[in-house]
Backbone as ProteinMPNN parsed JSONL, in Angstrom:
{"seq_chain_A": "XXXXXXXXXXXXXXXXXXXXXXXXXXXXXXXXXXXXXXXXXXXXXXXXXXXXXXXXXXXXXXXXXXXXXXXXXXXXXXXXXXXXXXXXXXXXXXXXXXXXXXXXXXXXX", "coords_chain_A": {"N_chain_A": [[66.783, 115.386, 100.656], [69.871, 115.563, 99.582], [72.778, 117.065, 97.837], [72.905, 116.66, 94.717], [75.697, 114.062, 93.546], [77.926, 114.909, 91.941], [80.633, 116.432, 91.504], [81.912, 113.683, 93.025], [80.722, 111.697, 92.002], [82.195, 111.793, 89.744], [85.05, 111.497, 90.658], [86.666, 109.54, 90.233], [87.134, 109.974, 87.412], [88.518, 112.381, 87.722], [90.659, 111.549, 89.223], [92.025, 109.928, 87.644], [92.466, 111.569, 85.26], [94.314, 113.101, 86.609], [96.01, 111.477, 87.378], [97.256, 110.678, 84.819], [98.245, 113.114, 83.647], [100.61, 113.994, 85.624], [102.3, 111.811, 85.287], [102.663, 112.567, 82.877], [101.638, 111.316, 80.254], [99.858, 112.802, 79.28], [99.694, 116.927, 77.915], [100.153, 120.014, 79.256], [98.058, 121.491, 78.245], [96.51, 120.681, 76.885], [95.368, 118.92, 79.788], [94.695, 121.171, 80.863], [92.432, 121.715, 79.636], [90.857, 119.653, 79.326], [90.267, 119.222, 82.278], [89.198, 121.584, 83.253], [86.581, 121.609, 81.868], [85.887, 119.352, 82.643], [85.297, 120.052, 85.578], [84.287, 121.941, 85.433], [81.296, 122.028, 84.551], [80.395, 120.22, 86.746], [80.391, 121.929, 88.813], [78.744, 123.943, 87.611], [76.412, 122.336, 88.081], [76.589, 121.32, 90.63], [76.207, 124.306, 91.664], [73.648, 125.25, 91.076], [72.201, 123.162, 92.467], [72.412, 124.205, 95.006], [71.407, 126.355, 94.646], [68.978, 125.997, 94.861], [68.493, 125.2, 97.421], [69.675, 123.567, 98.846], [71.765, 121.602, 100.859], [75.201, 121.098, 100.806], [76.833, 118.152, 100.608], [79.203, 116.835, 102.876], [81.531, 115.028, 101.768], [81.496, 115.8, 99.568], [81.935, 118.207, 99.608], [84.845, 118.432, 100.72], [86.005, 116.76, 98.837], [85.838, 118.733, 96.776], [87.366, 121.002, 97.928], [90.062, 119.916, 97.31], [89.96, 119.375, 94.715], [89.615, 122.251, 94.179], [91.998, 123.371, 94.48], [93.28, 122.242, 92.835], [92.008, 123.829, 90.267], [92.849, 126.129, 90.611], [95.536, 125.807, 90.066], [96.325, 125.633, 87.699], [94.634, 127.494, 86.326], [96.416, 129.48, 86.867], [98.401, 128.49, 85.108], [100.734, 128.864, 82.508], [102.034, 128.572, 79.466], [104.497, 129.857, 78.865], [105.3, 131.132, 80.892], [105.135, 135.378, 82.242], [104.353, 136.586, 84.401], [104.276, 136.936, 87.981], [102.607, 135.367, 89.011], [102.068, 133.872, 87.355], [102.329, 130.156, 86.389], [104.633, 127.39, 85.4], [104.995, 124.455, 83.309], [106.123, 122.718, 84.922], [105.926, 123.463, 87.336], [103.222, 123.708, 87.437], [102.706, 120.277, 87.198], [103.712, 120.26, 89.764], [102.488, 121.587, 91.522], [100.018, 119.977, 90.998], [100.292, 117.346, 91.791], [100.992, 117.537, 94.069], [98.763, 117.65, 95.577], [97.535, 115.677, 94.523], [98.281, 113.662, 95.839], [97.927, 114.364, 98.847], [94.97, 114.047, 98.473], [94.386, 111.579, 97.652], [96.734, 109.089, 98.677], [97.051, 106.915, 98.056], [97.998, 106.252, 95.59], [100.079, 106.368, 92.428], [101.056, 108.763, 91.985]], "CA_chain_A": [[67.54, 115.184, 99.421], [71.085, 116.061, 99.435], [73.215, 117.366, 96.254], [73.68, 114.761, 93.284], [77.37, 113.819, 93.929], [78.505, 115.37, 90.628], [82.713, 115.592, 91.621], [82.181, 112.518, 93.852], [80.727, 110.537, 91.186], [83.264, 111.883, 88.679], [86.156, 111.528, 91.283], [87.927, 108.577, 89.278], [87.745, 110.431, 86.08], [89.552, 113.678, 88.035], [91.886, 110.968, 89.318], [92.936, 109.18, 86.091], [92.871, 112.755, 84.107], [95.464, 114.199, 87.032], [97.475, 110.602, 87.086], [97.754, 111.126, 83.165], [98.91, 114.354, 83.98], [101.74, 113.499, 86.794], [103.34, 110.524, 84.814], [103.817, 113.047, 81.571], [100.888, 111.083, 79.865], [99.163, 114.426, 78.448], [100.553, 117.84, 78.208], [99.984, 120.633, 80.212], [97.411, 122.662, 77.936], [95.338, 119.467, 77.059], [95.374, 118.621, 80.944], [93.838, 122.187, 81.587], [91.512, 121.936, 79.021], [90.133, 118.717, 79.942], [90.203, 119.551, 83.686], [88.469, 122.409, 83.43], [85.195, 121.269, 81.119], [84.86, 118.431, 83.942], [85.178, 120.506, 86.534], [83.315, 123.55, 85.187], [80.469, 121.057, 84.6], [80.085, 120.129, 87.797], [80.633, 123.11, 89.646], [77.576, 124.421, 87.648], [75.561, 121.076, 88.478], [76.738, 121.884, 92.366], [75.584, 125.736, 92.227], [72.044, 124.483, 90.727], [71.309, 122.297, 93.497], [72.495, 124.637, 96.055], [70.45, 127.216, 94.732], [67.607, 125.063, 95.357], [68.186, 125.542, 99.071], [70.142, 121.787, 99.203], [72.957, 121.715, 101.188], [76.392, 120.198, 100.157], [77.173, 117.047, 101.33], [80.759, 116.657, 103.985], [82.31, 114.371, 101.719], [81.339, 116.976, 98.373], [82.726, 119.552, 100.164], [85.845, 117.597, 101.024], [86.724, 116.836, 97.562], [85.814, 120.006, 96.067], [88.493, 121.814, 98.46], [91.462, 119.938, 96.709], [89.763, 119.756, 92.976], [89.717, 124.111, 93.824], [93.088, 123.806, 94.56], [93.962, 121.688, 90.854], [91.55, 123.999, 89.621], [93.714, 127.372, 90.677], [96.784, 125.699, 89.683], [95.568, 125.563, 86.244], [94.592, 128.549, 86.13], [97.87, 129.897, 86.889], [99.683, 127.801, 84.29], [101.412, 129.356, 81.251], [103.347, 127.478, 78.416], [105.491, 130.613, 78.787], [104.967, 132.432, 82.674], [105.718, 136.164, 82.23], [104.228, 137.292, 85.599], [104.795, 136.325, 89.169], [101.132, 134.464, 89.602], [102.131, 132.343, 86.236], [103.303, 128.59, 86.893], [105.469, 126.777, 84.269], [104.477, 123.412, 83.118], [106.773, 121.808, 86.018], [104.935, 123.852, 88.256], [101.761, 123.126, 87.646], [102.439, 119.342, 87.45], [104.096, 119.687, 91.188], [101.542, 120.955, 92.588], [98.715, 119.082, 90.786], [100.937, 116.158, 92.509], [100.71, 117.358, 95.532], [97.09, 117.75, 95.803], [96.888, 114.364, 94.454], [98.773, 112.743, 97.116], [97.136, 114.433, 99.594], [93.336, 113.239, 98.571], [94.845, 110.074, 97.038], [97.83, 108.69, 99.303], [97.983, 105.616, 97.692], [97.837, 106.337, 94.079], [101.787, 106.253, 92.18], [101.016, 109.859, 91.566]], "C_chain_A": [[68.831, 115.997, 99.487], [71.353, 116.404, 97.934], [73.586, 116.153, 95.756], [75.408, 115.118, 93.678], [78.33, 114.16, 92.257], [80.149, 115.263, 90.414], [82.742, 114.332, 92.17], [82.029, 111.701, 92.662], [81.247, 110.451, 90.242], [84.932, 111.646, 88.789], [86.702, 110.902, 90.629], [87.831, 109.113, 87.722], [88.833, 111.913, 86.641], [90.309, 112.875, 88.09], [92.635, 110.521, 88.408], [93.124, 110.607, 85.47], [94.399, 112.819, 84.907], [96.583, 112.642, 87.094], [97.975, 110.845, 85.558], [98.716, 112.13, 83.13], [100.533, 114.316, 84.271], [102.57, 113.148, 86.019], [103.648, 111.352, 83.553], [102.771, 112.343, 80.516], [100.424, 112.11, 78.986], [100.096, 115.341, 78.786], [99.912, 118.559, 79.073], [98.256, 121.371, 79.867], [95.954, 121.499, 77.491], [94.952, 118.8, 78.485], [94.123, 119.681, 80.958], [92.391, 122.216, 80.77], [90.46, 120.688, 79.32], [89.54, 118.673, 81.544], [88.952, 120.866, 83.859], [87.138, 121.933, 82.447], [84.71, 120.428, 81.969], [84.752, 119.208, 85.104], [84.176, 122.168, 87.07], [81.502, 122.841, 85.335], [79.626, 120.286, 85.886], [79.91, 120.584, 88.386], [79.234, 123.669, 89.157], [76.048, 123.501, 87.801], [75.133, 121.687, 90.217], [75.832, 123.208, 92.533], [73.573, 125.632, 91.629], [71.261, 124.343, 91.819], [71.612, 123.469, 94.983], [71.337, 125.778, 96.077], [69.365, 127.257, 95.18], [66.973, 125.15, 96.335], [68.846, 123.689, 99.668], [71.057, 121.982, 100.051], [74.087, 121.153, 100.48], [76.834, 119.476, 101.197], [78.872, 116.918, 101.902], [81.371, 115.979, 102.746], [82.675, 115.249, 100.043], [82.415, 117.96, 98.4], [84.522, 119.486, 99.994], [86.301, 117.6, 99.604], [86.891, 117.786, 96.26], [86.836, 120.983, 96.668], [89.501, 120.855, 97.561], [90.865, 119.692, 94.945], [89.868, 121.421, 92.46], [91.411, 124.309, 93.728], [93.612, 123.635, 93.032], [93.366, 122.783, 90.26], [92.507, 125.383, 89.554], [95.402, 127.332, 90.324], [96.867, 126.067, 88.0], [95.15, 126.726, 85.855], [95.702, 130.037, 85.917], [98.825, 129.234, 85.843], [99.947, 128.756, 83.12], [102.127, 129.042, 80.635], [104.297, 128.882, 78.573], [105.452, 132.252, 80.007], [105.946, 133.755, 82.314], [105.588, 137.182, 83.526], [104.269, 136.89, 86.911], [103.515, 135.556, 89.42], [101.023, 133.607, 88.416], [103.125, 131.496, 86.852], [103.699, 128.331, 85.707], [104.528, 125.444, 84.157], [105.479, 122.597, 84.456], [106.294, 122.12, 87.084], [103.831, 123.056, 88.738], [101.78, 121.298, 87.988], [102.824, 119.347, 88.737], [103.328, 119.689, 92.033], [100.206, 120.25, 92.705], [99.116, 117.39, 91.659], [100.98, 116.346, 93.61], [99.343, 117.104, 96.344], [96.779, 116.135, 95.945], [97.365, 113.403, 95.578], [98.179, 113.08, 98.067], [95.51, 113.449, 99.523], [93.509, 111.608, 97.834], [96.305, 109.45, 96.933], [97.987, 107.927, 98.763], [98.125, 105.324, 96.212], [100.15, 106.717, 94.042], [101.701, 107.646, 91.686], [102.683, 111.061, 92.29]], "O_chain_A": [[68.702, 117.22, 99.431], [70.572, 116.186, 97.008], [74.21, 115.147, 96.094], [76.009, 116.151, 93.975], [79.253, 113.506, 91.773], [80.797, 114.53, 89.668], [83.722, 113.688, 91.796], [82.981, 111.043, 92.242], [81.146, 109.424, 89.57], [85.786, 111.59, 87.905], [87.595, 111.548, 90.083], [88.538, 108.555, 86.882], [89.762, 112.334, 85.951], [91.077, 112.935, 87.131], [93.851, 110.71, 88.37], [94.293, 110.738, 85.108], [95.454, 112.672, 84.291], [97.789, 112.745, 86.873], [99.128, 111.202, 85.314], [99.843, 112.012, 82.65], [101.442, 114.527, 83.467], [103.579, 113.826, 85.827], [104.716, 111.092, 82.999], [103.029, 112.909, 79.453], [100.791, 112.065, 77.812], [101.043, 115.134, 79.546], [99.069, 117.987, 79.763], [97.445, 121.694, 80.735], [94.763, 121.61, 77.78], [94.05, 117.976, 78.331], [92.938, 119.357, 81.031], [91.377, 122.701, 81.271], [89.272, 120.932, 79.529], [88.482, 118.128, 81.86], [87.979, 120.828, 84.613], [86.416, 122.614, 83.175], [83.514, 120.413, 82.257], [83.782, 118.83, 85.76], [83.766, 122.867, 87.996], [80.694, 123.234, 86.178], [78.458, 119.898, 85.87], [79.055, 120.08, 89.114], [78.436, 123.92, 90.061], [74.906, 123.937, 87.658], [74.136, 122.162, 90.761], [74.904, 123.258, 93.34], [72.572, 126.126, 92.148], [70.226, 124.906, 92.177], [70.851, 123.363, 95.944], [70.6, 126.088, 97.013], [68.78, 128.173, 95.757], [65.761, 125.191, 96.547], [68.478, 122.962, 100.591], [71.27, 123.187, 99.915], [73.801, 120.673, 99.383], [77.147, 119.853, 102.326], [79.719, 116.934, 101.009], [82.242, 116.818, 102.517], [83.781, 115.299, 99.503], [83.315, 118.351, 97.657], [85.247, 120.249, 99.354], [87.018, 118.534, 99.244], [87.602, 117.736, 95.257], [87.212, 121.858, 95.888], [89.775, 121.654, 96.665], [91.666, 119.948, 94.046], [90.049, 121.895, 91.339], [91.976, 125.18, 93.067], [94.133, 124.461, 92.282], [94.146, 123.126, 89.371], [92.909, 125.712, 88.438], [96.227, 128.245, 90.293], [97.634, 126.853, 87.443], [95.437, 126.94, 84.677], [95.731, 131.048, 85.215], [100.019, 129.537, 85.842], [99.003, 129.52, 82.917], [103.26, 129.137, 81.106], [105.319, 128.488, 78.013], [105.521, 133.481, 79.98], [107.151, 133.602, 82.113], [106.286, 138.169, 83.757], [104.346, 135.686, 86.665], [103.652, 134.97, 90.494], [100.145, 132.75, 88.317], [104.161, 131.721, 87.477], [103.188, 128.989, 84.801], [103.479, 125.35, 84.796], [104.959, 121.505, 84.686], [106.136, 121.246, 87.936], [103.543, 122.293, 89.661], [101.03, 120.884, 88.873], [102.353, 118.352, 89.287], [103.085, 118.871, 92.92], [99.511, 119.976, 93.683], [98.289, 116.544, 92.0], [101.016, 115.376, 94.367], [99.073, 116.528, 97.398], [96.186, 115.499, 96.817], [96.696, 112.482, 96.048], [97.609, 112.104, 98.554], [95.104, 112.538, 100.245], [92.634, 110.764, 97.64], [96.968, 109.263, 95.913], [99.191, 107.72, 98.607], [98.351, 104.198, 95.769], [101.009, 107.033, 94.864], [102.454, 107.775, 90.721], [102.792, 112.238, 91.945]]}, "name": "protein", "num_of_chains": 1, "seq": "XXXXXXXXXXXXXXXXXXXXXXXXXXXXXXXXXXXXXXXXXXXXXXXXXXXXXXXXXXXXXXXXXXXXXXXXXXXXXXXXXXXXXXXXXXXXXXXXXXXXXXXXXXXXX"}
């Protein structure tokens, strides 16, 4: 028994949240807030099953390295950056856009 596919099988709701995102759709602080409840959600689904003694599945893994990355961008954001490890809102959408192009080349992201 492998891990339930918790980001995998949520992958097209990360994707539509972070295209929403990109195109200017949502703002920055409703982005993070939505981003993070799916992604917190899962993450404690994931550490569950690992606990278990499951492994994590290659393709899990795989899409959990660039959802950590959205997830540390986000973390870094600030409607008003006063320290050198805060992003702006143009920030954060650049590099939530980069991520996304990476794991989803063919999206208009």
């Amino acid at each position: 028994m492998g891990i339930p596919l918790t980001y995998l099988a949520h992958e097209n709701q990360y994707r539509s949240l972070v295209s929403k995102f990109v195109s200017g759709q949502i703002d920055p602080s409703d982005f993070v807030d939505q981003y993070f409840a799916l992604w917190k959600c899962d993450r404690d689904a994931q550490w569950e099953h690992v606990d278990r003694g499951y492994p994590l599945d290659a393709q899990e893994q795989s899409l959990c390295g660039f959802l950590d990355r959205i997830f540390t961008a986000c973390d870094c954001y600030s409607d008003k950056p006063e320290s050198p490890h805060e992003i702006s809102e143009t920030q954060l959408r650049e590099a939530v856009a980069l991520v996304a192009r990476a794991r989803w080349p063919h999206d208009d992201t």
